[in-house]
C-alpha positions in Angstrom: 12.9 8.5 -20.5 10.8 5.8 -18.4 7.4 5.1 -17.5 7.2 3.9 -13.9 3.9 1.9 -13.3 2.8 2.5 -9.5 -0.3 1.0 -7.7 -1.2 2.5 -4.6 -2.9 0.3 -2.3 -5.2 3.2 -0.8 -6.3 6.6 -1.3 -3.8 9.2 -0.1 0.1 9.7 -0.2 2.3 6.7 -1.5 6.2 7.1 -1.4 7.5 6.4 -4.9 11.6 8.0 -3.8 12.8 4.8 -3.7 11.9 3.5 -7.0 12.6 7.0 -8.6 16.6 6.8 -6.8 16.9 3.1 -8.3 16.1 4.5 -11.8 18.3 8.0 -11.4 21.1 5.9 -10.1 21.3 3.9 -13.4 21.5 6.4 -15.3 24.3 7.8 -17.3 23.8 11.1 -16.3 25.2 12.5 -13.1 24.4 16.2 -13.2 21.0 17.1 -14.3 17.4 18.0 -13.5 14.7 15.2 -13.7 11.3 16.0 -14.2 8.3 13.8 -12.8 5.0 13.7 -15.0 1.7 11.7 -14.0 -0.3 11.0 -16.7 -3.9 11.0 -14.6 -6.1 13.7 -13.8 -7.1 11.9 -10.4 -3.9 11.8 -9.4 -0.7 14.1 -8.2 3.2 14.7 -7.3 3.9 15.9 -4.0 7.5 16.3 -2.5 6.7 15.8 0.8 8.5 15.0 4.4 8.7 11.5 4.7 10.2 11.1 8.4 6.3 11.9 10.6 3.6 9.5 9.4 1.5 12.3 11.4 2.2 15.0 8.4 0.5 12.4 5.8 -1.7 11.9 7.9 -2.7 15.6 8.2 -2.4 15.9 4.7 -5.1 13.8 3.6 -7.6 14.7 5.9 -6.9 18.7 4.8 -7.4 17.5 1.1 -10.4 15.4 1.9 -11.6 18.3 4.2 -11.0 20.9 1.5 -12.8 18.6 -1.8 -15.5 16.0 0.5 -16.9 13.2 -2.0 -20.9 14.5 -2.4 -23.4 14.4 -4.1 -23.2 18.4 -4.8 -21.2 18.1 -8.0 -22.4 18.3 -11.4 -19.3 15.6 -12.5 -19.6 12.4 -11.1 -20.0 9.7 -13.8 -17.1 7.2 -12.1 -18.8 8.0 -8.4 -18.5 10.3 -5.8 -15.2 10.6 -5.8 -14.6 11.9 -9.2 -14.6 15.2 -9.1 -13.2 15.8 -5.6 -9.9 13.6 -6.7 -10.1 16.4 -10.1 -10.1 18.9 -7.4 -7.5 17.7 -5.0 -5.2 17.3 -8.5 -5.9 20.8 -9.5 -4.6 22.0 -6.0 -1.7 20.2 -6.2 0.4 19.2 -9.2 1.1 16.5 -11.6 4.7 17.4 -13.1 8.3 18.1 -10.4 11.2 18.9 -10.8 14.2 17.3 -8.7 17.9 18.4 -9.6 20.4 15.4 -10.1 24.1 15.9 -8.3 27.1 13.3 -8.6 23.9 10.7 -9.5 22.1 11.5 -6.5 18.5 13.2 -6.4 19.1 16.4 -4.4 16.4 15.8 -1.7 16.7 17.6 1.7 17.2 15.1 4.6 13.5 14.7 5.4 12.2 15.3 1.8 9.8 12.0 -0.4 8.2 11.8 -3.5 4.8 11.1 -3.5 2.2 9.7 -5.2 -0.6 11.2 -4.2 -4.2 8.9 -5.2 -7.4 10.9 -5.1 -9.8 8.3 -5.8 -11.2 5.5 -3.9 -10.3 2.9 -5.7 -6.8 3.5 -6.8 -5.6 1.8 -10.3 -2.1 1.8 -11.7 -1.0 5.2 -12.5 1.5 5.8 -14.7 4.7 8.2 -14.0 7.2 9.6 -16.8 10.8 10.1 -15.4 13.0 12.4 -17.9 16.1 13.2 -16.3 18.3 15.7 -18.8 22.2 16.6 -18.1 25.9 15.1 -18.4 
């Protein structure tokens, strides 16, 4: 198991693949199934095309769209953008799973991990990699 530390520099999608393929490809284990856990409530996992900018792009505004920072929310001791980024983590989801073949994540050819950060002011977020096989 492995904690990798991530800081996003801004709210929205942050590709974490190739940190995630450096730590798979040390690994002893060639075939398996590695599971992805983020330890925050603000923010999520997405797998996610990684080619188009655009699709990102698209992404955020339809989250941001969907949970808009406001005052309307009963939950907002760390600002505005507290509870939407709760929201926009509820929609989406913290833990994946991504098989492991001949020490290779088995992606599809346009496929990323993601971190995605809901808040404003992104911290370090932490991520648990546990990849289990032979």
């Amino acid at each position: 198991m492995f904690v990798l530390h991530a800081r996003p520099d801004r709210r929205g999608l942050s590709e974490i693949t190739d940190s995630v393929r450096s730590w798979v490809g040390k690994q002893a284990i060639t075939q398996g199934m590695l599971t992805l856990f983020c330890r925050h409530t603000s923010a999520s996992l997405l797998i996610q095309e990684n080619a188009a900018r655009a699709v990102r792009n698209d992404l955020e505004k339809f989250f941001d769209g969907l949970a808009p920072e406001g005052s309307h929310y009963e939950h907002d001791d760390e600002g505005p953008d507290d509870m939407p980024a709760h929201l926009k983590t509820a929609l989406t989801q913290v833990q994946l799973n991504v098989p492991v073949m001949d020490g290779s994540l088995m992606l599809g050819t346009w496929q990323g991990i993601y971190l995605f950060e809901h808040r404003a002011r992104p911290s370090m977020r932490d991520i648990v990699l546990h990849l289990v096989g032979e």
